[in-house]
N, C-alpha and C positions, 0 to 999 in steps of 0.2 A: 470245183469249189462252188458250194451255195451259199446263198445266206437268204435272211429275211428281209421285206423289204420295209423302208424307213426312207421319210423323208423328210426335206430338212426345216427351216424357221416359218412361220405363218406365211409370212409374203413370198417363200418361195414356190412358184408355180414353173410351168416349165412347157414346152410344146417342140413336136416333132414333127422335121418332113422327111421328103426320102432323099435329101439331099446327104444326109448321112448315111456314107455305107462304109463301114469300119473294114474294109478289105486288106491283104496283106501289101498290095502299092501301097498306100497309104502307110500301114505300120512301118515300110521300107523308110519312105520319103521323108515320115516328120518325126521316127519312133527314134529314140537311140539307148541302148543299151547301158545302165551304169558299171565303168568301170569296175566298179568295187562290189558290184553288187548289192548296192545298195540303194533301196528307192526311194525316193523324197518327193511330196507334195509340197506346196505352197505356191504365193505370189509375190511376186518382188515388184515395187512399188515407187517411182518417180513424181512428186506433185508439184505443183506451182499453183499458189492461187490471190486472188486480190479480192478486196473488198471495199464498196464505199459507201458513206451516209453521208446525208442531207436533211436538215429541219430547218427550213426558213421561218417559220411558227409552229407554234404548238399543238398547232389543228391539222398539220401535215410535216408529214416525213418518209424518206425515202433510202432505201436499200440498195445495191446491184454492185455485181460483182463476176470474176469467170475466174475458171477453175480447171487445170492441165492435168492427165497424169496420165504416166506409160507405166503400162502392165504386163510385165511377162509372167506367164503363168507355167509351172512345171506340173505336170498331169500324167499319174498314173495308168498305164490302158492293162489289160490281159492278153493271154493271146499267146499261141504256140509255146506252150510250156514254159514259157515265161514272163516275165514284168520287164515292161519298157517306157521311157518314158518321154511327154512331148511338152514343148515349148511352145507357147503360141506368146507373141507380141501383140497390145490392144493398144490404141490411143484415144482416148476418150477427155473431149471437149464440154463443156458448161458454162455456160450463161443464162444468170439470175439476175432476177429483177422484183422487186418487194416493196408496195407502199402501205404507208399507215392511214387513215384519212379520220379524221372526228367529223363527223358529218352534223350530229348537235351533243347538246352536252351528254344526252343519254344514249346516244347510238356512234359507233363506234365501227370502222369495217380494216379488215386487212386483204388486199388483193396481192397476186403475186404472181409468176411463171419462172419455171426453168426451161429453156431451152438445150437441150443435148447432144451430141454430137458422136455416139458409137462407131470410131472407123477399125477394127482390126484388121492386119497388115495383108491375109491372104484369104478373108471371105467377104460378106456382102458388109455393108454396111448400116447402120438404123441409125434412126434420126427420131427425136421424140419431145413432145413440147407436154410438159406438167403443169397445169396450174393450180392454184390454191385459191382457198379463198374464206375470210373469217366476218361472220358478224357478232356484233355484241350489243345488247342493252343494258342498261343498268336503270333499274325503275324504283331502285334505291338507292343510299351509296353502301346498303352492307348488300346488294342481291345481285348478281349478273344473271343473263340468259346468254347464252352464245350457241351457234350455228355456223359448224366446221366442212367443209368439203378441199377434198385432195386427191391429185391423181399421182399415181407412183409408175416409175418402169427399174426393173433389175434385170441386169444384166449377166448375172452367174447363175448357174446352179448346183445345187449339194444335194447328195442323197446318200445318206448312212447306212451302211449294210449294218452295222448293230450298232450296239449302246458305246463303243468308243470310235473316236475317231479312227482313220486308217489311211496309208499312203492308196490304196485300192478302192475308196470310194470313190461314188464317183463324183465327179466334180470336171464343169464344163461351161468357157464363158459363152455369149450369144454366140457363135458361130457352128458351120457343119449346119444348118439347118434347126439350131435350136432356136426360137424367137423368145426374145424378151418376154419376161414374167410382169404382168400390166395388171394392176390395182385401182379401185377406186374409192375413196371412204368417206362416208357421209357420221355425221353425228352434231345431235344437238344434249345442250346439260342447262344445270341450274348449279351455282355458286354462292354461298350465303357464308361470311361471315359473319361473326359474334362480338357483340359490343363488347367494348375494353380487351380485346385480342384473346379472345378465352376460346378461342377455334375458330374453325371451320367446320364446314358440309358438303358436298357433293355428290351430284347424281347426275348420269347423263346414258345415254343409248345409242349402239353404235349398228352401221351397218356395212360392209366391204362385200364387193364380188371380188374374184380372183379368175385371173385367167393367165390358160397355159402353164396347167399342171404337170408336172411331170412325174410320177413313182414307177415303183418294179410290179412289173404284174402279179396276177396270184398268185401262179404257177411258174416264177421267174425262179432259175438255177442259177445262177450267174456263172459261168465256165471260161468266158474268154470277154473282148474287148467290140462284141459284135452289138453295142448296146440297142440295133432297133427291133432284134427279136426279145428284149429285157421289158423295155419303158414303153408303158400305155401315155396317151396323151387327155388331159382333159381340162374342165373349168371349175372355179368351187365360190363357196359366198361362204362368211362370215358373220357375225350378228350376236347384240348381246347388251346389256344393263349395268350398270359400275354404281357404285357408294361406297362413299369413302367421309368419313366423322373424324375427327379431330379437337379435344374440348379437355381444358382443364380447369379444375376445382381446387384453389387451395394450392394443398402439395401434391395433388395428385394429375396424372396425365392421362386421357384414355385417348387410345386409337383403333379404330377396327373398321377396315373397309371386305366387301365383298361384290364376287362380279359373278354374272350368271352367261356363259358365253356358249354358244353352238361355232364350229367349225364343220364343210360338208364339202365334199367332193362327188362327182360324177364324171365319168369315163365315156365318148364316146364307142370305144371298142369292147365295153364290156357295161352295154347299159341296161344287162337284165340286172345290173348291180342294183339299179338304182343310185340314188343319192347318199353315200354312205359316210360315216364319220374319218376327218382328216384324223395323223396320227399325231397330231396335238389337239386334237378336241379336249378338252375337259371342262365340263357344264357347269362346275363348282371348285372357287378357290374362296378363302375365309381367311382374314389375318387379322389377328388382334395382338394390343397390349394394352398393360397397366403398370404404370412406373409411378413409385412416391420416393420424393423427395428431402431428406436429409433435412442437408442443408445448401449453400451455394454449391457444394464439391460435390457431393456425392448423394448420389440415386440409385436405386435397385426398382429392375423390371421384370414381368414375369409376362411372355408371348407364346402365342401359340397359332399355330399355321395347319388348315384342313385342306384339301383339296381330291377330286375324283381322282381316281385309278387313270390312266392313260390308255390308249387301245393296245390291244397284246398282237404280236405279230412272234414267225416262227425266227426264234433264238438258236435256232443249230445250222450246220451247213448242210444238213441233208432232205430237208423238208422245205417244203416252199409253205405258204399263207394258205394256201389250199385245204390243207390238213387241216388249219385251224378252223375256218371257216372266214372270209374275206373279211378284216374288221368288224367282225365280230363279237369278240369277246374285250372284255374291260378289264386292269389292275385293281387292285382292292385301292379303297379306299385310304388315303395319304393324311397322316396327322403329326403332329409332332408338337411338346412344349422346349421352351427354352427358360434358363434362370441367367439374366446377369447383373453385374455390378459395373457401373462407371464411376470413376474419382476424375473430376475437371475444377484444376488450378493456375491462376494465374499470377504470374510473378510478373508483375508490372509488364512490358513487351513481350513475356515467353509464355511459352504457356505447356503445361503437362496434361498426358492426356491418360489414363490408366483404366482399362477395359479386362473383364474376367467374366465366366461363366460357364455353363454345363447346358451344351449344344442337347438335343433329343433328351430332356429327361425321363420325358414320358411321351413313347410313340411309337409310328413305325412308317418312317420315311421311306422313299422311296429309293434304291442299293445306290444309283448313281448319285444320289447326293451327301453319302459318305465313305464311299470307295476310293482309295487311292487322297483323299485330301486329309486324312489324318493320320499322325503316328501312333495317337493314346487313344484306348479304347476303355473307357468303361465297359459294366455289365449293360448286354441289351443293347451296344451303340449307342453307351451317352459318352456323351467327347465334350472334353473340358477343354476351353478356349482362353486363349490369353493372347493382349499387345497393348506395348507401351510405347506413347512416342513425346515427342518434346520437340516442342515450335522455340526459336530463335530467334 
């Protein structure tokens, strides 16, 4: 069995030692066979958690709280002509701690830390301390500035052999040698609202490294459950510009924000690659609308969504990324308009809510985001939408 490889949400990164050797002991020891033959992913999930505040005055306030949960995880592997599948139990600890502080009327800070506790039942253990941390000035009372830094630790991995999910991806929490996927993100903005509430504005620039990457090689077949001859190991950064407008006239409403973002990875193992685009890089997304207004009930809007092609990787089971040539190549370009209507009434305490329109009138989105979620299909994939609901 091949496939292509994919990987999974921006902050998933991922990292390999040789502590993993997917041997047949091991398939013996932790693998077991569905009766039925039938193979099931997911995680089954226990929480407990508490939280407390404090504000003795208005210039200070304070957060903190911990947080339990036991994880058994069911995971698909490969392997000797058939699909088996394992159980790992995680117990994963937290404590958080959050204050607010107004240091003068126009400066403003939020400090904060999680402390973590990763113990799963039969591998190592990690331990990992996040802090945050927020400033803010205000040098007017319609303008903020703020200055954001955070660190992140995940502790799963996912990585999609195609465009749908499957019991056979792979998916594997910190243990066997994979290390936590570790984030850091910086970003500063500008915030402006509009006299008499007639909008807002913003813009701000962000930047993330990422580390302990993990995807499928170029040249990855995937045949069995041996995943350290599949998965290269590496690091990647992140980086990019946001605006976002919000302003209305009258009866009319306008919104249209756009972000310019780079996503990049680099592979030890294969660094004649270079620094090459992740497979959600996309440089340009656009969204607008314009809604006019009736009267109290009822408005009609008309939106439209651009965004870049995604990176193409190889779609079949017999071809690896190789073929294509290593990210590569790009999708076309993604557009789509939308037409709808809203009716919002209220009957003293209740309230009716009544939404309609015609999804893709004019475009051509991209297959996974009108596959399988509609049963009516206009001409060209325009999908007419509807829901009604009513508050009590």
């Amino acid at each position: 069995m091949g496939f292509g490889s994919y990987t999974d949400t921006e902050f998933d990164d991922e990292t390999w030692d040789d502590e993993w050797d997917y041997d047949k002991t091991q398939n013996d020891t932790y693998m077991q066979e569905d009766v039925n033959n039938e193979i099931r992913s997911g995680i089954k999930t226990a929480t407990f958690n508490t939280e407390f505040n404090y504000s003795p005055e208005n210039i200070y306030s304070t957060r903190w709280g911990f947080k339990y949960s036991n994880e058994t995880y069911e995971m698909t592997a490969l392997g000797n002509g058939n699909m088996r599948k394992q159980n790992e139990t995680i117990n994963q600890y937290s404590l958080y701690y959050d204050n607010f502080i107004r240091v003068t009327d126009k400066i403003t800070t939020r400090v904060g830390v999680h402390f973590v506790a990763y113990n799963p039942i039969n591998y190592r253990n990690y331990y990992s301390i996040q802090p945050r941390f927020t400033l803010n000035f205000t040098p007017g009372k319609n303008n903020l500035l703020y200055m954001n830094f955070s660190k992140m630790e995940q502790f799963y991995h996912y990585i999609s052999f195609d465009g749908f999910t499957l019991p056979t991806d792979f998916r594997m929490p910190s243990i066997k040698g994979f290390k936590p996927r570790t984030s850091e993100h910086y970003e500063i903005g500008w915030k402006r609202n509009f006299d008499g509430d007639k909008g807002k504005l913003e813009t701000s620039a962000y930047y993330k490294t990422r580390r302990n990457i993990v995807a499928l090689k170029p040249d990855a077949i995937v045949e069995d459950g041996n995943w350290n001859n599949y998965i290269m190991v590496g690091n990647g950064d992140s980086y990019g510009i946001k605006f976002f407008l919000y302003y209305i006239l009258s009866k009319w409403t306008m919104q249209f924000s756009y972000t310019y973002s780079r996503s990049r990875e680099w592979f030890d193992e294969y660094k004649d690659l270079g620094k090459v685009p992740s497979l959600y890089d996309m440089p340009h997304y656009a969204a607008g609308a314009l809604s006019y207004k009736f009267n109290k009930a009822s408005s009609i809007s008309l939106g439209c969504i651009m965004k870049s092609g995604r990176i193409k990787v190889s779609d079949n089971w017999f071809e690896s990324d190789k073929d294509l040539g290593f990210r590569k190549k790009r999708g076309e370009f993604n557009y789509r308009i939308d037409l709808g209507y809203t009716f919002k009434k209220d009957f003293g305490e209740k309230l009716l809510l009544l939404r309609c329109g015609l999804y893709n009138l004019l475009g051509n989105p991209p297959e996974e985001d009108i596959i399988d979620f509609y049963s009516v299909h206009l001409s060209e994939n325009c999908l007419p939408y509807g829901s009604i609901s009513f508050k009590f």
